[in-house]
C-alpha positions in Angstrom: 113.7 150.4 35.2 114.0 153.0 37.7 110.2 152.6 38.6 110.0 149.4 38.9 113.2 149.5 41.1 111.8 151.7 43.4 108.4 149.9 43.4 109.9 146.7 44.6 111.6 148.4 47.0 108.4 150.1 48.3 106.8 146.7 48.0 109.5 145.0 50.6 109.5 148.2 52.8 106.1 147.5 53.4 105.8 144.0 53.7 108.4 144.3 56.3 105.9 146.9 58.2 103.7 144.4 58.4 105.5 141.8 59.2 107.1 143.7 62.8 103.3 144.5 63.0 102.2 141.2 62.8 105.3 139.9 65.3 104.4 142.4 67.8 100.5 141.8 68.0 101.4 137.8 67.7 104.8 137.7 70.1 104.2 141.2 72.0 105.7 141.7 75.4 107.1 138.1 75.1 109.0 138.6 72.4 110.2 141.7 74.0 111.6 140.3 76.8 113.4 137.6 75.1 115.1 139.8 73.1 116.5 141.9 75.9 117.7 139.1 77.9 119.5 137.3 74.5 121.1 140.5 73.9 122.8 142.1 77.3 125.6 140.7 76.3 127.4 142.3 73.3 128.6 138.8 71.8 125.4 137.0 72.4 124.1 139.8 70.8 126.1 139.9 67.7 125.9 136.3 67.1 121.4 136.6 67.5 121.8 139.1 64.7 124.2 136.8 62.0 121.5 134.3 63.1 
């Protein structure tokens, strides 16, 4: 049980990786800036991230 616990969670650990890879090669600097101007305010911010 323990092994396969910690096998999913390698498995989603590394999807993830490759999803931010994906995001950033697709997105890049775009993205980037987006995010940095949705979140300079704290609020704004807070409510991006329960989005």
């Amino acid at each position: 049980m323990v092994f396969g616990l910690l096998g999913g969670l390698g498995l989603f650990l590394f999807g993830m990786h490759q999803m931010g890879d994906g995001l950033q090669k697709a997105a890049g600097s775009r993205m980037r800036r987006l995010l940095e101007v949705l979140t300079t305010n704290r609020l704004l911010g807070v409510l991006l991230g329960t989005v």
